[in-house]
mmJSON file of the N, C-alpha and C atoms, coordinates in Angstrom:
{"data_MODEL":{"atom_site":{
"group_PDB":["ATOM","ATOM","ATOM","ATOM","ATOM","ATOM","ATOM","ATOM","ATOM","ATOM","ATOM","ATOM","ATOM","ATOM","ATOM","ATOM","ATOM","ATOM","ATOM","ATOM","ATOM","ATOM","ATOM","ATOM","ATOM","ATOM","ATOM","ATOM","ATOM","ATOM","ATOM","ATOM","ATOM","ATOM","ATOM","ATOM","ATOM","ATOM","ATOM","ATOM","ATOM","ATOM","ATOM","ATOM","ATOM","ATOM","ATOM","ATOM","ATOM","ATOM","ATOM","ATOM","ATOM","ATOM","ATOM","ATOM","ATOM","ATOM","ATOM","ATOM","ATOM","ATOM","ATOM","ATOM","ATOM","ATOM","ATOM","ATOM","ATOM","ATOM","ATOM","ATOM","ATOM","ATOM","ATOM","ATOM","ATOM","ATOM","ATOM","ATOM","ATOM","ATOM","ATOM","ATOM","ATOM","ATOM","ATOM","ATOM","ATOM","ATOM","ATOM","ATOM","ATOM","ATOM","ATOM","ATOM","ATOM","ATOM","ATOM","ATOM","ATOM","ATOM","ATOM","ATOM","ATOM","ATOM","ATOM","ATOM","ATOM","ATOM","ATOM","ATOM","ATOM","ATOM","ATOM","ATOM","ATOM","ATOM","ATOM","ATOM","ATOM","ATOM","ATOM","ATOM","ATOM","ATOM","ATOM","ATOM","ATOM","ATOM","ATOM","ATOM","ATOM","ATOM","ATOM","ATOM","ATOM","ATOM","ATOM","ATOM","ATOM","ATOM","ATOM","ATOM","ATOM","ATOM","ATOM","ATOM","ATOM","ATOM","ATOM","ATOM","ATOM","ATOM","ATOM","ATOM","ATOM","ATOM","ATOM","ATOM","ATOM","ATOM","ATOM","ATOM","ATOM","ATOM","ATOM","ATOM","ATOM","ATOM","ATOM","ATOM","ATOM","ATOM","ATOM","ATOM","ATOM","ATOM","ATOM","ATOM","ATOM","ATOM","ATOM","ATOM","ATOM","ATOM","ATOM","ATOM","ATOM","ATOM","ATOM","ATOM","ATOM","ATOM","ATOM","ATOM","ATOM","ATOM","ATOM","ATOM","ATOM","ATOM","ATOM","ATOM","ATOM","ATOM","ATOM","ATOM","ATOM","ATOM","ATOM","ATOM","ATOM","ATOM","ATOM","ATOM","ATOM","ATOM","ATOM","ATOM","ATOM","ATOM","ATOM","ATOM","ATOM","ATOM","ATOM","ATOM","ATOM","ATOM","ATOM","ATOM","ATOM","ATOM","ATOM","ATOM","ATOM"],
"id":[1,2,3,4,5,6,7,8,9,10,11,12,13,14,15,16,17,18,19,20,21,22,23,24,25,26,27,28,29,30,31,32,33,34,35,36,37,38,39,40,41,42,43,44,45,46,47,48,49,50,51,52,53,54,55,56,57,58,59,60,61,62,63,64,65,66,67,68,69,70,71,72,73,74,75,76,77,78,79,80,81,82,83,84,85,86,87,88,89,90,91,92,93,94,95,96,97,98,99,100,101,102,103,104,105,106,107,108,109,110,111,112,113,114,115,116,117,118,119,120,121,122,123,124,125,126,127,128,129,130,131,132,133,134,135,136,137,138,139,140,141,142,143,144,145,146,147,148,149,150,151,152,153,154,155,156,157,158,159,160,161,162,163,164,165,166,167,168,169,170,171,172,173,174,175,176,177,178,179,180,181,182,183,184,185,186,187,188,189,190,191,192,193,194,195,196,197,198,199,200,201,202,203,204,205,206,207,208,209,210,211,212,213,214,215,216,217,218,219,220,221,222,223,224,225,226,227,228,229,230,231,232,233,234,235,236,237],
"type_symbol":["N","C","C","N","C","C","N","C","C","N","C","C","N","C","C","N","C","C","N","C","C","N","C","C","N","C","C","N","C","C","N","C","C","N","C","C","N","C","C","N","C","C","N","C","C","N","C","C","N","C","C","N","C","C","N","C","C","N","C","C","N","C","C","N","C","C","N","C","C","N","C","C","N","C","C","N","C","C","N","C","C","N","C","C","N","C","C","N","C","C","N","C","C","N","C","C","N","C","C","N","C","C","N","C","C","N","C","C","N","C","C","N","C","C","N","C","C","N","C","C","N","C","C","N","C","C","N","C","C","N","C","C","N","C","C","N","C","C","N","C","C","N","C","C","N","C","C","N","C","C","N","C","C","N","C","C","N","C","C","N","C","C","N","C","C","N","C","C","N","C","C","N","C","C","N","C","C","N","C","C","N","C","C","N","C","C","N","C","C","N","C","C","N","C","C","N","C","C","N","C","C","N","C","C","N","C","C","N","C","C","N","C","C","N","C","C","N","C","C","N","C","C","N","C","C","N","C","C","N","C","C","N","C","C","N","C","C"],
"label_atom_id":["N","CA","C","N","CA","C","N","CA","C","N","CA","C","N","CA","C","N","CA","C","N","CA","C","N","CA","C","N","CA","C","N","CA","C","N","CA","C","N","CA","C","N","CA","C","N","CA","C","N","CA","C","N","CA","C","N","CA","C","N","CA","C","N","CA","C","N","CA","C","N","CA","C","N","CA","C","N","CA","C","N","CA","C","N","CA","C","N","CA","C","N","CA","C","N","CA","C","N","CA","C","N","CA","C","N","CA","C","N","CA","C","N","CA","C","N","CA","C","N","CA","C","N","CA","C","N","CA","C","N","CA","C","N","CA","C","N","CA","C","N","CA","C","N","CA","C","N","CA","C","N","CA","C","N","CA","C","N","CA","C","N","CA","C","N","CA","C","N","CA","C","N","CA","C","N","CA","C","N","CA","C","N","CA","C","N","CA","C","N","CA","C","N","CA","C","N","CA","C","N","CA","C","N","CA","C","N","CA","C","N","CA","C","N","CA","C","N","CA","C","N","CA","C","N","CA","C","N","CA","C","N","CA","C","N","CA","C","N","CA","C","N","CA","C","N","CA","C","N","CA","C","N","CA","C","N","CA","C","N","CA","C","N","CA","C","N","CA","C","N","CA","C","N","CA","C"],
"label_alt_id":[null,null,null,null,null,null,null,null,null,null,null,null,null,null,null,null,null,null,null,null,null,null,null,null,null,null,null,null,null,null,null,null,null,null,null,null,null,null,null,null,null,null,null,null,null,null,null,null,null,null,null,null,null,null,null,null,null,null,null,null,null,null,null,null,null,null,null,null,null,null,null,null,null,null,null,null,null,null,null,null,null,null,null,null,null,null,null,null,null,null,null,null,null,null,null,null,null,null,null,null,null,null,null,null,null,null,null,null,null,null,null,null,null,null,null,null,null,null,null,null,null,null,null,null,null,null,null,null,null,null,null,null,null,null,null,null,null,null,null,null,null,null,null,null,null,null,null,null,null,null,null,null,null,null,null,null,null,null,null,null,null,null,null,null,null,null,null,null,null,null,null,null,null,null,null,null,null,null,null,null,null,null,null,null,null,null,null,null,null,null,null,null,null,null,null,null,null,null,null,null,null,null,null,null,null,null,null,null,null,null,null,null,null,null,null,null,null,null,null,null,null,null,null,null,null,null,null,null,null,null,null,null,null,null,null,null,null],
"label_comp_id":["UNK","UNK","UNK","UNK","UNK","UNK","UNK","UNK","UNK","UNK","UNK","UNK","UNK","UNK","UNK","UNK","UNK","UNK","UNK","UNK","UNK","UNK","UNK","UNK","UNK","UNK","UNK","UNK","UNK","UNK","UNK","UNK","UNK","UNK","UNK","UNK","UNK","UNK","UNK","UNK","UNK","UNK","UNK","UNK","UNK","UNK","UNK","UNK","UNK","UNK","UNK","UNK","UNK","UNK","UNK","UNK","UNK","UNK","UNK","UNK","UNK","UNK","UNK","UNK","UNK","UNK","UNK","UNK","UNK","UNK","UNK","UNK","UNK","UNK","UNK","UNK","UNK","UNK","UNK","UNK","UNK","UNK","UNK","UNK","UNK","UNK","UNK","UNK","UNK","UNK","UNK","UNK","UNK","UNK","UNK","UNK","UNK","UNK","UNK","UNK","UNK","UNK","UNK","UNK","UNK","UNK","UNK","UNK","UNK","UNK","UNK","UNK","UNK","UNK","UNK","UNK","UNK","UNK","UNK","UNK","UNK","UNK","UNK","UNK","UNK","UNK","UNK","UNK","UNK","UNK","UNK","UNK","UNK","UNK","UNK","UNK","UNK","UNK","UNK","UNK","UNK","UNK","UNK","UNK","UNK","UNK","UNK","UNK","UNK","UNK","UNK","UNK","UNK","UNK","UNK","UNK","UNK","UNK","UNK","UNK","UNK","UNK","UNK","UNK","UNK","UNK","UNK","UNK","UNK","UNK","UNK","UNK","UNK","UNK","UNK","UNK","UNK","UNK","UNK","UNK","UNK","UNK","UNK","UNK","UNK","UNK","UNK","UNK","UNK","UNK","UNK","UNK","UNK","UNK","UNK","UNK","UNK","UNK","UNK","UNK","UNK","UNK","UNK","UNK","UNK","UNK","UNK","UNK","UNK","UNK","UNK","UNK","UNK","UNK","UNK","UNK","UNK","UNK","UNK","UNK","UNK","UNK","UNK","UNK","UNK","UNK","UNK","UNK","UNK","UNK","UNK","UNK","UNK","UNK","UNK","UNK","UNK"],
"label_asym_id":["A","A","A","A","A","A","A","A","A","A","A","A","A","A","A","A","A","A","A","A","A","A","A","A","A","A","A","A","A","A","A","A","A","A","A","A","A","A","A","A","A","A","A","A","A","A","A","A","A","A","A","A","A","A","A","A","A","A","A","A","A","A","A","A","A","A","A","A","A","A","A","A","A","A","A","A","A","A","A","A","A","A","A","A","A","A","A","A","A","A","A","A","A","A","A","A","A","A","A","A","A","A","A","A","A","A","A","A","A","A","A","A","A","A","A","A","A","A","A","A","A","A","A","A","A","A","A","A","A","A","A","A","A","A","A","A","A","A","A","A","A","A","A","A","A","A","A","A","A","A","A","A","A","A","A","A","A","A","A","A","A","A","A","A","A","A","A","A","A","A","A","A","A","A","A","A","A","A","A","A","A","A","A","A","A","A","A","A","A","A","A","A","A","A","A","A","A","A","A","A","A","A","A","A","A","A","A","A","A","A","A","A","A","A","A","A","A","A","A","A","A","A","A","A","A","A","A","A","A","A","A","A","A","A","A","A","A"],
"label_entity_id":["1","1","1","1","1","1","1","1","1","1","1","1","1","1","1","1","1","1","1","1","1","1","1","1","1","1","1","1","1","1","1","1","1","1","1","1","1","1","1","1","1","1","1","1","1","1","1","1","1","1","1","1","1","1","1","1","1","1","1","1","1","1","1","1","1","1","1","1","1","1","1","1","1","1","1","1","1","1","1","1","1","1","1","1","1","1","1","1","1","1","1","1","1","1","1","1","1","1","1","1","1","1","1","1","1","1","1","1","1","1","1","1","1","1","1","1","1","1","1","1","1","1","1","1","1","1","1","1","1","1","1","1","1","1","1","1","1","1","1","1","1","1","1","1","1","1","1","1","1","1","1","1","1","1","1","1","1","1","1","1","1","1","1","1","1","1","1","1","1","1","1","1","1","1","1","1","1","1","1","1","1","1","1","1","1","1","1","1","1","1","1","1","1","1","1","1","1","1","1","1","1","1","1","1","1","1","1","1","1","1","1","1","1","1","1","1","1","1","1","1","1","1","1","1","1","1","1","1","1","1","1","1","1","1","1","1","1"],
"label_seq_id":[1,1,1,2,2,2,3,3,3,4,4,4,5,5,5,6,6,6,7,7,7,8,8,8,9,9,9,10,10,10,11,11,11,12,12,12,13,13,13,14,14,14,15,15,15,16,16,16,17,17,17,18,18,18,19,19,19,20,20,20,21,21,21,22,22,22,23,23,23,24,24,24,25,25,25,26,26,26,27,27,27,28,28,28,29,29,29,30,30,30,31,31,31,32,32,32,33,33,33,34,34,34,35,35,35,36,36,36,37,37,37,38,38,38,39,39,39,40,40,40,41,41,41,42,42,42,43,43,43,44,44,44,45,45,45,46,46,46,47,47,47,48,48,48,49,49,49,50,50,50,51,51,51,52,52,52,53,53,53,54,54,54,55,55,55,56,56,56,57,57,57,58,58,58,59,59,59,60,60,60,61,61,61,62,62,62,63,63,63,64,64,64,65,65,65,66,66,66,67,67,67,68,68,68,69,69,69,70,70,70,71,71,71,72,72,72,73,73,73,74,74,74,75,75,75,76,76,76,77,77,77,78,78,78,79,79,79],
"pdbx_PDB_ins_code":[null,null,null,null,null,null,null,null,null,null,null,null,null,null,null,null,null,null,null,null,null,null,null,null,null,null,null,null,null,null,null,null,null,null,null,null,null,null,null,null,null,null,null,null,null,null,null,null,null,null,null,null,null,null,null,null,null,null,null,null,null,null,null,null,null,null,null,null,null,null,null,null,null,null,null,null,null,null,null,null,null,null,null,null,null,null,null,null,null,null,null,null,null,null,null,null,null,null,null,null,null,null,null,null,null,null,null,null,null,null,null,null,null,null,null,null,null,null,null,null,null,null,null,null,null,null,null,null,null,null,null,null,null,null,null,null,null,null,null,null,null,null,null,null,null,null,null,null,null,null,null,null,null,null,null,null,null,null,null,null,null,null,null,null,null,null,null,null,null,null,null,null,null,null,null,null,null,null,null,null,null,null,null,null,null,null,null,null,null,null,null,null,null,null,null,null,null,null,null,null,null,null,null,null,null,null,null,null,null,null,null,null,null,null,null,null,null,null,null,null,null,null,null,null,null,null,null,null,null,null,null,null,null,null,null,null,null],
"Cartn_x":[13.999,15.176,15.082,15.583,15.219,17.344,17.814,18.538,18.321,19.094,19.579,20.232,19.827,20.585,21.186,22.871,23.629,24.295,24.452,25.382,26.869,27.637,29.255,29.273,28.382,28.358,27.289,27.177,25.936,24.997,25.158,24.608,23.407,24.172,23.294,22.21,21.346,20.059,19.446,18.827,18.543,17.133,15.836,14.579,14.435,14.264,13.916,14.701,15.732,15.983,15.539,15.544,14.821,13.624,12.651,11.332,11.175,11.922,11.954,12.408,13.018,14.015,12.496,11.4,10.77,11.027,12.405,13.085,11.739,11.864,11.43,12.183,11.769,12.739,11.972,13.012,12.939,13.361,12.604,12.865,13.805,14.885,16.168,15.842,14.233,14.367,15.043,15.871,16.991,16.402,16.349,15.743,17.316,18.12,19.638,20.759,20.823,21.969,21.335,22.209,21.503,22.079,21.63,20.74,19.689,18.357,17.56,16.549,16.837,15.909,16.923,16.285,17.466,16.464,17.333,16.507,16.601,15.613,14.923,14.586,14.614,14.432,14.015,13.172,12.969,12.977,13.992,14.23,13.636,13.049,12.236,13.622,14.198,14.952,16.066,16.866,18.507,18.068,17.043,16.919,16.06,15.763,14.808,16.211,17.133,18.642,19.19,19.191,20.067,18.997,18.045,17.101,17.889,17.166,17.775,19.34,19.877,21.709,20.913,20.757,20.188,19.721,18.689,18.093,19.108,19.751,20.52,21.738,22.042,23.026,22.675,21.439,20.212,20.422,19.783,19.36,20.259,22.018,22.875,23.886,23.146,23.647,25.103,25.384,27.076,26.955,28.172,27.83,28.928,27.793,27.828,28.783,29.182,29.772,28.59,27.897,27.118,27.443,27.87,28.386,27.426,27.334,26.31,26.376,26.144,26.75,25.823,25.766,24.667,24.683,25.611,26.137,26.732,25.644,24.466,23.294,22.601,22.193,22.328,22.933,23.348,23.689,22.989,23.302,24.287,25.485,26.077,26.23,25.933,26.242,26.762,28.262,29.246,28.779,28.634,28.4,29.192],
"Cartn_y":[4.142,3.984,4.975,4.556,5.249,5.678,6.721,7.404,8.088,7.911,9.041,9.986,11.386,12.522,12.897,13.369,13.737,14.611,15.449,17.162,17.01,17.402,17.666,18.382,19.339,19.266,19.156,18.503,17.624,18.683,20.049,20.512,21.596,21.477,22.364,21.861,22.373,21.687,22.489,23.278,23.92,23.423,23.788,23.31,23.895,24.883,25.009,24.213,23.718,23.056,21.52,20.882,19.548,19.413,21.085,20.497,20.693,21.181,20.985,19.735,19.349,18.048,16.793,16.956,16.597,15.691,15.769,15.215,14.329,13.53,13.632,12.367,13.13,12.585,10.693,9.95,8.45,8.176,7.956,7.594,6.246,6.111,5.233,4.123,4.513,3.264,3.187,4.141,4.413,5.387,5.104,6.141,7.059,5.706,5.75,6.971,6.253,6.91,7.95,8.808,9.623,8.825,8.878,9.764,9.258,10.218,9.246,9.734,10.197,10.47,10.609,10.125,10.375,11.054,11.488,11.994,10.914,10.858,10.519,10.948,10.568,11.178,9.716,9.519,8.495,9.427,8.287,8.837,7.957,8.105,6.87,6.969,7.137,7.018,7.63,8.187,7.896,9.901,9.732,11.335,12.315,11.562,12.135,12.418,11.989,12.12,13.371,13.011,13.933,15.569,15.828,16.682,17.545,16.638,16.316,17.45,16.908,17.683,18.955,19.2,20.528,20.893,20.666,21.311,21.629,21.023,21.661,22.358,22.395,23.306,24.457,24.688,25.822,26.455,26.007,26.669,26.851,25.671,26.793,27.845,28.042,28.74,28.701,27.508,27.307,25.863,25.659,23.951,23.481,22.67,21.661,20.299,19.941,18.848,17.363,16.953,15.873,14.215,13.782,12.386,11.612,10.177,9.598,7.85,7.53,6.209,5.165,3.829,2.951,1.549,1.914,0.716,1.754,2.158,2.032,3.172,2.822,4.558,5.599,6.648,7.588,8.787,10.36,11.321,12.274,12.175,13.517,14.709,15.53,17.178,17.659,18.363,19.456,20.49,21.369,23.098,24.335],
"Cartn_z":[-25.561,-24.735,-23.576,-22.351,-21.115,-20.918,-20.814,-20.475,-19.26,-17.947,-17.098,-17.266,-16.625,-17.266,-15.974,-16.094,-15.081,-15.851,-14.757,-14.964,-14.004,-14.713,-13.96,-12.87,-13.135,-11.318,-10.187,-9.548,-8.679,-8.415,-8.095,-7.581,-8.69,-9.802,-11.337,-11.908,-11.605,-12.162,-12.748,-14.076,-14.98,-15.392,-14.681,-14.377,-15.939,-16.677,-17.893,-18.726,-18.825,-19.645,-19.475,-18.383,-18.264,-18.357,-18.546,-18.688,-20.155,-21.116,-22.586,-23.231,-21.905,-22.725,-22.222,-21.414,-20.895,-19.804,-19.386,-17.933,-16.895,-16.156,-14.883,-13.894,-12.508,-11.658,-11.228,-11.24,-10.581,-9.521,-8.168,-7.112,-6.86,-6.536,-6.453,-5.881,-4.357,-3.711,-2.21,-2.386,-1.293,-0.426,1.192,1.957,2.891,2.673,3.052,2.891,1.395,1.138,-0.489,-0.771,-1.871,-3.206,-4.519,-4.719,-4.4,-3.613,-3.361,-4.81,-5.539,-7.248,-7.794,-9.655,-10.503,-11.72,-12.627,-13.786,-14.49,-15.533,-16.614,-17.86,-18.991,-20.244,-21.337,-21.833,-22.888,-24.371,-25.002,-26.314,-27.451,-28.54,-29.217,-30.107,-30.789,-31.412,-32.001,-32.478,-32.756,-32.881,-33.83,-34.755,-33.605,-32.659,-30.963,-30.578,-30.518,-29.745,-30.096,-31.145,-32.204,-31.809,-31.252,-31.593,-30.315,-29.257,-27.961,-27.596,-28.086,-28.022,-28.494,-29.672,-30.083,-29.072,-28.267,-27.431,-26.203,-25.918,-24.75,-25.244,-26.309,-26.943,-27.176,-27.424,-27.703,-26.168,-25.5,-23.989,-22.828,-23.454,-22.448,-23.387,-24.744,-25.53,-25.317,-26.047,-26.105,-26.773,-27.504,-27.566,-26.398,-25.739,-24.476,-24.743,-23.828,-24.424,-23.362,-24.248,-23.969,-24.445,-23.535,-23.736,-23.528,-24.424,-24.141,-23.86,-23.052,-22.63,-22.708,-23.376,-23.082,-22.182,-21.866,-20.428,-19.396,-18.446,-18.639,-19.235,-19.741,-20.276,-19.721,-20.19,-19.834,-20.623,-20.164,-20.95,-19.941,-20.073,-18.798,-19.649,-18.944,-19.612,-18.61,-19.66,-18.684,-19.304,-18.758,-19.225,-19.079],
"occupancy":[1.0,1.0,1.0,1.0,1.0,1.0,1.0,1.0,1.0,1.0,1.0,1.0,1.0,1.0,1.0,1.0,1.0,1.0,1.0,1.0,1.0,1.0,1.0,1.0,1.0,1.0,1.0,1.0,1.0,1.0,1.0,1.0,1.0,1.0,1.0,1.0,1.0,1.0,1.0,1.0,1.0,1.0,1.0,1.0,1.0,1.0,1.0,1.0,1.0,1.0,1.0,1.0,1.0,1.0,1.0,1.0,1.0,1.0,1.0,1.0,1.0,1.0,1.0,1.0,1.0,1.0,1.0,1.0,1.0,1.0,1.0,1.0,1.0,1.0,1.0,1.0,1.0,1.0,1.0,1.0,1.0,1.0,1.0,1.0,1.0,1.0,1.0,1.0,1.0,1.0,1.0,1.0,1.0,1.0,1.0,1.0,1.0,1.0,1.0,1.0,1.0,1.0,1.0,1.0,1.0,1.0,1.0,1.0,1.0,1.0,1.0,1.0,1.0,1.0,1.0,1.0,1.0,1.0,1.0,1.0,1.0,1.0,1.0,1.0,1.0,1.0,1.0,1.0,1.0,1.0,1.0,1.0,1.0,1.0,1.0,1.0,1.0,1.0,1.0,1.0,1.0,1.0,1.0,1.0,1.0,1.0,1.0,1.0,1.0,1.0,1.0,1.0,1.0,1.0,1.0,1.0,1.0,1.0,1.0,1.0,1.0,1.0,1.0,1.0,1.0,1.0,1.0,1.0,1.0,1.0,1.0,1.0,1.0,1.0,1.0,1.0,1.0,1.0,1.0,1.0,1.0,1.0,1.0,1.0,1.0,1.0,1.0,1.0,1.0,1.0,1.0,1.0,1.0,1.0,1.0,1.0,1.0,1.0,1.0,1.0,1.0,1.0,1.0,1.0,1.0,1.0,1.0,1.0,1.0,1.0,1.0,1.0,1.0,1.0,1.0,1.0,1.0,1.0,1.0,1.0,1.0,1.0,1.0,1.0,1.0,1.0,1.0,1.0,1.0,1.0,1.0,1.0,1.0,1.0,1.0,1.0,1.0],
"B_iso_or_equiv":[0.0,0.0,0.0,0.0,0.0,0.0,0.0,0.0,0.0,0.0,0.0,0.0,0.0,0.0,0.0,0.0,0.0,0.0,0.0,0.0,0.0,0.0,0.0,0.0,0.0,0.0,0.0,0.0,0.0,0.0,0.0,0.0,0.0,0.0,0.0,0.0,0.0,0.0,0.0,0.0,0.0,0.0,0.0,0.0,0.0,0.0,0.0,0.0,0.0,0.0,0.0,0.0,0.0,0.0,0.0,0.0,0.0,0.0,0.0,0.0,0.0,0.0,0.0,0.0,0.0,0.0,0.0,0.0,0.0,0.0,0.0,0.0,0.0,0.0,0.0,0.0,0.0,0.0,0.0,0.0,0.0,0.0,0.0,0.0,0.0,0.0,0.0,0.0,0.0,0.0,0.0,0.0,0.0,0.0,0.0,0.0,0.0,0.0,0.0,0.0,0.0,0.0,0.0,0.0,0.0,0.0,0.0,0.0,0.0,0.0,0.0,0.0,0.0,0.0,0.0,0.0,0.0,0.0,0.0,0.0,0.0,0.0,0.0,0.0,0.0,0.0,0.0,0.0,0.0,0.0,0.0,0.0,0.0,0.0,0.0,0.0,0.0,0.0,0.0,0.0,0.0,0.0,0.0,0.0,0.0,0.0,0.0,0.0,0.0,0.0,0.0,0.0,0.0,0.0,0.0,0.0,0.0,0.0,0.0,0.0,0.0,0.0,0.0,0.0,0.0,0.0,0.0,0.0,0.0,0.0,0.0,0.0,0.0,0.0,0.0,0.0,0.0,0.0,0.0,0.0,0.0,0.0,0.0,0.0,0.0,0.0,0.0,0.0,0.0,0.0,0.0,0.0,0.0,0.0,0.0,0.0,0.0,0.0,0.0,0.0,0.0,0.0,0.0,0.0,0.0,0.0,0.0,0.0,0.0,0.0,0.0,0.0,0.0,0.0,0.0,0.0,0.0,0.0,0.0,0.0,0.0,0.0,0.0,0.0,0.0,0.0,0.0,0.0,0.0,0.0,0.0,0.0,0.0,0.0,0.0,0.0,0.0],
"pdbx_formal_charge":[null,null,null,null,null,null,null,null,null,null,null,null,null,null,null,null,null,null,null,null,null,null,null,null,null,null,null,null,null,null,null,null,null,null,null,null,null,null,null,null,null,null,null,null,null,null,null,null,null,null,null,null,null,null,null,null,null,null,null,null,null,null,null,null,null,null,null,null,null,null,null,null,null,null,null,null,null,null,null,null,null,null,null,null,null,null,null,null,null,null,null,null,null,null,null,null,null,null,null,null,null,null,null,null,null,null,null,null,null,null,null,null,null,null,null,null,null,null,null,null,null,null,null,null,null,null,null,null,null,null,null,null,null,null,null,null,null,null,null,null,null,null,null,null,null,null,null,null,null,null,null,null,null,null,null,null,null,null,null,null,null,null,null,null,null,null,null,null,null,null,null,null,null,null,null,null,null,null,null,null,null,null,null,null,null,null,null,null,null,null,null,null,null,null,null,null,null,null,null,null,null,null,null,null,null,null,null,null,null,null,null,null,null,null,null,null,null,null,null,null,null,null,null,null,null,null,null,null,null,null,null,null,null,null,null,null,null],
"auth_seq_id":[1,1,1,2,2,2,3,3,3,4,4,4,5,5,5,6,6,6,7,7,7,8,8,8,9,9,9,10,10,10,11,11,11,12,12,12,13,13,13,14,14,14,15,15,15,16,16,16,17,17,17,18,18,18,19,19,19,20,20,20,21,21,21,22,22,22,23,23,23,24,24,24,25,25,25,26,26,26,27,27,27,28,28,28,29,29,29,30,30,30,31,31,31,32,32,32,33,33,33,34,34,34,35,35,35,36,36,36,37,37,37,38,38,38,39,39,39,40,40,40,41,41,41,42,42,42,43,43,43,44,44,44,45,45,45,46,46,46,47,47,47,48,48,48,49,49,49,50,50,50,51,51,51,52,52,52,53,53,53,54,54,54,55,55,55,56,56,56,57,57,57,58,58,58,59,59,59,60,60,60,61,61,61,62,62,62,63,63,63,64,64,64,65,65,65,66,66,66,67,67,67,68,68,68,69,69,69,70,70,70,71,71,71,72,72,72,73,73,73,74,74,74,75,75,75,76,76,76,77,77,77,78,78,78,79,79,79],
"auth_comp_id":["UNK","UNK","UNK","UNK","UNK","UNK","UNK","UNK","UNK","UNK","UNK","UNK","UNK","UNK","UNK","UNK","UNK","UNK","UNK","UNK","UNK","UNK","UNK","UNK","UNK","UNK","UNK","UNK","UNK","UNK","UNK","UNK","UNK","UNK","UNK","UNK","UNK","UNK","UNK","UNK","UNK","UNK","UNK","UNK","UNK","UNK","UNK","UNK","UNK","UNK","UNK","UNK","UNK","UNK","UNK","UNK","UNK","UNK","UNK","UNK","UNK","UNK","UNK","UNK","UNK","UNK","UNK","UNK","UNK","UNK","UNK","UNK","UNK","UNK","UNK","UNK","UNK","UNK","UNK","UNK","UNK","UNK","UNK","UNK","UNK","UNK","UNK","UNK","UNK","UNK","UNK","UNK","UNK","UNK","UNK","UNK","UNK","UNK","UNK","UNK","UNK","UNK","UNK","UNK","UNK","UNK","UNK","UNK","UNK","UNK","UNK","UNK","UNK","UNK","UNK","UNK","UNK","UNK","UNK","UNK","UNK","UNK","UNK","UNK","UNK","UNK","UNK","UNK","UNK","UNK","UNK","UNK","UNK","UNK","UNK","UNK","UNK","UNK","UNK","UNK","UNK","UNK","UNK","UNK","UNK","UNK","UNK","UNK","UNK","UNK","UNK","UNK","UNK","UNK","UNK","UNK","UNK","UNK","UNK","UNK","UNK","UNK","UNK","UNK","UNK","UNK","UNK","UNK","UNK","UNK","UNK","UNK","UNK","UNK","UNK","UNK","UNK","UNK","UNK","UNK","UNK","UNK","UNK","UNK","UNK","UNK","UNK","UNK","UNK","UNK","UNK","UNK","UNK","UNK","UNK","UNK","UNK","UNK","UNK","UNK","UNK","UNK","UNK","UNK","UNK","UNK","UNK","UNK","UNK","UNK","UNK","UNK","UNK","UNK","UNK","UNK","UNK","UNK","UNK","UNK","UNK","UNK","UNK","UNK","UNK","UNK","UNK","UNK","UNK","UNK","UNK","UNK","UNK","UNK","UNK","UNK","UNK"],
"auth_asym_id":["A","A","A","A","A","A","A","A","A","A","A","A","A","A","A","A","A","A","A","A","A","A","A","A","A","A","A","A","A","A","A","A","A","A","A","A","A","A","A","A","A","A","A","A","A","A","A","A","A","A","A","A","A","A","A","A","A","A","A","A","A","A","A","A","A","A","A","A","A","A","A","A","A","A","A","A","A","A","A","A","A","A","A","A","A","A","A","A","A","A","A","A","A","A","A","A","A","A","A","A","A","A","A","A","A","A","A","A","A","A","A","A","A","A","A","A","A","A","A","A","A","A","A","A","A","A","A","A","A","A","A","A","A","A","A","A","A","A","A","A","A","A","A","A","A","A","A","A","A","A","A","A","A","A","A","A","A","A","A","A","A","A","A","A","A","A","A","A","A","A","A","A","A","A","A","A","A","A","A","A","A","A","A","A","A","A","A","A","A","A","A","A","A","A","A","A","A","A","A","A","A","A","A","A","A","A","A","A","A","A","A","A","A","A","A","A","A","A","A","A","A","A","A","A","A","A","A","A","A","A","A","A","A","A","A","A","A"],
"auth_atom_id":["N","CA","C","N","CA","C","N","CA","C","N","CA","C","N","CA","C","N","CA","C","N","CA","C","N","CA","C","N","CA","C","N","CA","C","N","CA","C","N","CA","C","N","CA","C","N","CA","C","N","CA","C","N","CA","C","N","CA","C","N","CA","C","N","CA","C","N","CA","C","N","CA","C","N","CA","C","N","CA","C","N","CA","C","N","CA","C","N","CA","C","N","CA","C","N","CA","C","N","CA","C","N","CA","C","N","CA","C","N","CA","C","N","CA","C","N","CA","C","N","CA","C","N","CA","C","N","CA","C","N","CA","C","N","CA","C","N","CA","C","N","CA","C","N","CA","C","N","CA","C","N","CA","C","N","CA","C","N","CA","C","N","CA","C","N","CA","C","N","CA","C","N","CA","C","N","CA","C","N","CA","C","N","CA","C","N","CA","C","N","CA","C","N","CA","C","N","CA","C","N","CA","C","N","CA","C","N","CA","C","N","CA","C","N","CA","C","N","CA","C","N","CA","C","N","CA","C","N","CA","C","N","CA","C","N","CA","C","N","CA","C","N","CA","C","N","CA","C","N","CA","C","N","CA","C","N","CA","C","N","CA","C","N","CA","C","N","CA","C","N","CA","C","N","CA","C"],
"pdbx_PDB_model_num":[1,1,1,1,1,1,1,1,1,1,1,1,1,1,1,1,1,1,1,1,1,1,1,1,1,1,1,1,1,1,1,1,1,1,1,1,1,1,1,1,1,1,1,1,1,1,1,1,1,1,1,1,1,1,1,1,1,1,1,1,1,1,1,1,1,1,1,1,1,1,1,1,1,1,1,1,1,1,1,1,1,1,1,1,1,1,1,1,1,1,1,1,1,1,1,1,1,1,1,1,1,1,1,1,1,1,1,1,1,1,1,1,1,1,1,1,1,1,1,1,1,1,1,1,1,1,1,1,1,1,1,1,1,1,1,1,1,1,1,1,1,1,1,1,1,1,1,1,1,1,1,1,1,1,1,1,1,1,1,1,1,1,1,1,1,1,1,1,1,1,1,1,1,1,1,1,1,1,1,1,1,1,1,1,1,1,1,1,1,1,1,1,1,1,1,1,1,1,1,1,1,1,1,1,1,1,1,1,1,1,1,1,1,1,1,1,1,1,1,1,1,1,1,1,1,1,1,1,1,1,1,1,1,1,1,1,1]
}}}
């Protein structure tokens, strides 16, 4: 499963934690208007997910509140 990852606020981007989560960015296509990349994360399955939250609960040392949406995939994290 392919999930986009978005943060509450546009501008927070936490390069150690997306390269543990093994993040990478997807070009939109758009030369226009932004975003012109989005993040990325493939999860094989339910217990990869579940690992997943751990890991970003771990590294902004707090528990995060991570919502997870599948219409359309989607991981947002507020911190």
């Amino acid at each position: 499963m392919k999930f986009q990852i978005c943060f509450n606020e546009p501008t927070y981007y936490n390069d150690k934690l997306l390269i543990k989560l093994g993040a990478y960015y997807i070009p939109t296509g758009s030369d226009k208007y932004p975003p012109f990349e989005v993040l990325e994360i493939e999860v094989e399955d339910f217990d990869k997910l579940k690992d997943m939250l751990d890991i970003i609960d771990g590294e902004l040392m707090t528990y995060s509140s991570a919502e997870i949406s599948f219409d359309p995939p989607t991981i947002f994290i507020s911190k």
